[in-house]
C-alpha positions as CSV (number, residue, x, y, z in Angstrom):
1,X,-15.6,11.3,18.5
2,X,-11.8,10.2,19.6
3,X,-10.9,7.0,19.1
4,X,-8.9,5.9,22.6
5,X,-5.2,5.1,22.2
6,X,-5.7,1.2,23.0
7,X,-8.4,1.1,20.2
8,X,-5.7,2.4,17.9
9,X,-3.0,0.2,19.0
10,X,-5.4,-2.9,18.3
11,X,-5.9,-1.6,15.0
12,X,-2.3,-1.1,14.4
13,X,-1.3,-4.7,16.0
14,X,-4.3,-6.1,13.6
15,X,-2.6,-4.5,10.5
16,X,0.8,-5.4,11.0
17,X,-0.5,-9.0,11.0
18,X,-2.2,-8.9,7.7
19,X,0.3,-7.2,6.2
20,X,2.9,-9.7,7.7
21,X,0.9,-12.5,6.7
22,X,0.7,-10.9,2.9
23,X,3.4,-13.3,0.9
24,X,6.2,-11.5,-0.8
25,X,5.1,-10.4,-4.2
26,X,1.8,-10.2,-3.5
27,X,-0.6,-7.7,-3.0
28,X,-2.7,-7.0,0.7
29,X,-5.7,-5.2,-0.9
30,X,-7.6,-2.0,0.8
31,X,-10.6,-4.1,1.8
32,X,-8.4,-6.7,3.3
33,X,-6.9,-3.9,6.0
34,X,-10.3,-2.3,6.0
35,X,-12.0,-5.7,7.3
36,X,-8.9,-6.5,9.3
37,X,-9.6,-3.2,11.0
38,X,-13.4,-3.2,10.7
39,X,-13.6,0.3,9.1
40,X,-12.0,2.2,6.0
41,X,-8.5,1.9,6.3
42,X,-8.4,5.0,3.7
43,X,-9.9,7.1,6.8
44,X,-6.8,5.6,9.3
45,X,-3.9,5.6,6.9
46,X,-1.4,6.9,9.2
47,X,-2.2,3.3,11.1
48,X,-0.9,1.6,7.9
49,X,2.3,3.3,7.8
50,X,2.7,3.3,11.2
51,X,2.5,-0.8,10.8
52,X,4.1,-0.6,7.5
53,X,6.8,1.3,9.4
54,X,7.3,-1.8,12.4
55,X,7.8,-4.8,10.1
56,X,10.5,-2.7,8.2
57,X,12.0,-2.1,11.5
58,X,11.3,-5.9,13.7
59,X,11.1,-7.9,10.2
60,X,13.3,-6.0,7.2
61,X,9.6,-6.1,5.6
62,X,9.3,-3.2,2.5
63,X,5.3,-2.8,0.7
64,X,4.8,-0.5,-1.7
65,X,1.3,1.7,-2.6
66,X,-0.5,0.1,-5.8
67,X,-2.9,2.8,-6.8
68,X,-6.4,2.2,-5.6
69,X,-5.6,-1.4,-5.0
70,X,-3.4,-1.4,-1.8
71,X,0.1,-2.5,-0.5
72,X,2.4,-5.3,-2.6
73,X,5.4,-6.6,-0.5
74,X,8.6,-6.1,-2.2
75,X,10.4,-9.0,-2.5
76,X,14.5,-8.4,-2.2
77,X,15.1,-8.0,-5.9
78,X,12.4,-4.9,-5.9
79,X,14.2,-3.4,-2.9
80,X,16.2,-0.8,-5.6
81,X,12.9,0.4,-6.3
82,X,12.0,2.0,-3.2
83,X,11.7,5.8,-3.9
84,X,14.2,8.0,-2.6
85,X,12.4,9.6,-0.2
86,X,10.6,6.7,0.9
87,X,14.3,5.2,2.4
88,X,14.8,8.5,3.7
89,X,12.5,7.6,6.1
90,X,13.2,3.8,6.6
């Protein structure tokens, strides 16, 4: 079954808010998206990046991936550590 395109922005809107409301240096867990989204956010990952991808842009915000945990938010200091091809894309 299709999700419809409003559905997907809500979830999109919900993410970027607790990921925005994560403080710098710490750590919005898996389950924290997934309840913020009220399904696995492993299933809709391209919904996290695609969040992940507006604060960059509107806010100057950078997360990481912490295997199997979820995302940290970089604080400026941590910014050299951004991947290559990961600023490629910012």
């Amino acid at each position: 079954m299709r999700i419809p395109v409003s559905a997907l922005e809500a979830d999109v809107i919900a993410l970027e808010k607790a990921l925005f409301e994560t403080a710098v240096g710490d750590i919005c867990a898996y389950k924290t998206l997934s309840d913020a989204i009220g399904r696995d956010v492993k299933d809709a990952r391209y919904l996290v990046l695609k969040a992940i991808k507006r604060l960059n842009n509107e806010h100057g915000c950078l997360f990481s991936v912490v295997f199997r945990v979820g995302y940290k938010r970089l604080e400026s200091s941590e910014f050299h550590a951004v991947g290559k091809l990961t600023r490629a894309k910012i």
